[in-house]
C-alpha positions in Angstrom: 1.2 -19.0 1.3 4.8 -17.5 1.0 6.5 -14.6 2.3 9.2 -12.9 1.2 10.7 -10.6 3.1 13.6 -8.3 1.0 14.4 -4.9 0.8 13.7 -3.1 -2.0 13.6 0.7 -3.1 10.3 2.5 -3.9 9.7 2.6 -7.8 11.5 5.9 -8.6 9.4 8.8 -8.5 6.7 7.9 -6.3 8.5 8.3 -2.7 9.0 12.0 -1.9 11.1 13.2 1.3 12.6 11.2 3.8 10.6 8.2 2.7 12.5 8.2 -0.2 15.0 5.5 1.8 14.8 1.8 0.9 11.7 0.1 2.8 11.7 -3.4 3.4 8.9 -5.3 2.0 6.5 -8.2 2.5 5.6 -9.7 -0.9 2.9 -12.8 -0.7 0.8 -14.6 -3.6 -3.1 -14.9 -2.8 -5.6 -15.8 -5.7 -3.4 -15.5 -8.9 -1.7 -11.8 -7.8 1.2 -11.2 -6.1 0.8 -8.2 -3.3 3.8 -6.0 -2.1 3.3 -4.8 1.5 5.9 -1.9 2.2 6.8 -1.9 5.8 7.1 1.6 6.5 8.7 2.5 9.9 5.8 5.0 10.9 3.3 2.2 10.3 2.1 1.0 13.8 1.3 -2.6 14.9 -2.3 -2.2 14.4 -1.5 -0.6 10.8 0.3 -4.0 10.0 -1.4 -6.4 11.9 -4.5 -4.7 9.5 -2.6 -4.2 6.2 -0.8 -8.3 6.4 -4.4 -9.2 6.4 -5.2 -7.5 3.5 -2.1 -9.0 2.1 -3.1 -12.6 2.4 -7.0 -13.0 3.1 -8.8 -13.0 -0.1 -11.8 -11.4 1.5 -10.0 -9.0 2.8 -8.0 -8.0 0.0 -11.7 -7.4 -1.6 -12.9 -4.8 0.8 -9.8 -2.7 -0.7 -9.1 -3.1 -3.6 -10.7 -5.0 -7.2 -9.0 -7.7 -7.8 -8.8 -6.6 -11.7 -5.3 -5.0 -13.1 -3.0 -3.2 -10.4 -4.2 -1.7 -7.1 -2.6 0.5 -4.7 -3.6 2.0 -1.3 -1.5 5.1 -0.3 -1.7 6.7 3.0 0.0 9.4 5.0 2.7 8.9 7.3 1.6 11.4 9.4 -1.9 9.3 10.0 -1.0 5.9 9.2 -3.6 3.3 8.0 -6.1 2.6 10.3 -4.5 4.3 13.8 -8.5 4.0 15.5 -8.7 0.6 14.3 -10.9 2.0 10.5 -8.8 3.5 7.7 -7.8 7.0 8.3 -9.7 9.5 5.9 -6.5 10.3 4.1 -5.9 5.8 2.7 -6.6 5.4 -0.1 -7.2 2.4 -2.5 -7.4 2.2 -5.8 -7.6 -0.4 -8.5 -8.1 -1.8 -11.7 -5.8 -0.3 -13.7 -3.1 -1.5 -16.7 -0.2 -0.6 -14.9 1.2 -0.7 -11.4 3.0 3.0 -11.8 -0.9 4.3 -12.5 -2.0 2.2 -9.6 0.6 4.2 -7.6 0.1 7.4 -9.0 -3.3 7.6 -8.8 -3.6 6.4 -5.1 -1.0 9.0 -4.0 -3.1 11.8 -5.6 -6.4 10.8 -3.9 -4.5 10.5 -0.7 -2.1 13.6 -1.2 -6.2 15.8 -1.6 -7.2 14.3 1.7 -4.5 14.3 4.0 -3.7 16.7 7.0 -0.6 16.2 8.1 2.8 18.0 6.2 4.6 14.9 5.0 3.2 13.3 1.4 1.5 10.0 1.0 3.1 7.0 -0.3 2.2 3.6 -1.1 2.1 1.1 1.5 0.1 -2.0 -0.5 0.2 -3.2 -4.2 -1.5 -5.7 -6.0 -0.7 -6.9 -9.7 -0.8 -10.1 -11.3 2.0 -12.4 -11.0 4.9 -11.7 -12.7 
């Protein structure tokens, strides 16, 4: 397996607020699709120790998200993924879809409903087929 690492700015309308800033990324190959990991600097170590298995254990990636189309998992950066060591109620993932801008769009709105805390979600993990 191969990583990446690069910095890259979020696709344009789908960052709001201060996260808005270029994010580096993780970007990794696993079963025929290529997965982004945005390294977010509110993410804790237990948030990426979680989410880089996603990003590169099939089995993993399964629990999450299908492994059809795009997928995207959005989450607050006032909760973060999985501070207690399970997903915070706010992640969401989402998949299956024809596009990775309706991946993204569609995992912020699920996560924007459920969240608590002020600042909006954004996307911390896509999936796609390989370019």
């Amino acid at each position: 397996m191969r990583y990446l690492l690069a910095t890259c700015g979020l696709v344009a309308g789908l960052a709001q607020g201060a996260w808005a800033q270029e994010v580096p990324v993780e970007v990794s190959t696993l079963a025929g699709q290529q997965i982004t990991l945005h390294v977010y600097p509110f993410l804790g170590e237990g948030d990426l120790k979680t989410l880089r298995l996603v990003a590169t254990n099939k089995q993993a990636l399964q629990l999450f998200v299908t492994s059809k189309g795009h997928s995207a998992i959005a989450v607050s950066p006032d909760e973060g993924f999985a501070p207690e060591g399970v997903p915070a109620p706010s992640a969401v993932a989402i998949g299956d879809f024809s596009d990775a801008a309706t991946a993204a769009t569609e995992a912020l709105k699920g996560c924007d409903e459920k969240r608590t805390g002020e600042a909006p979600c954004v996307v911390v993990l896509e999936v796609g087929p390989l370019p």
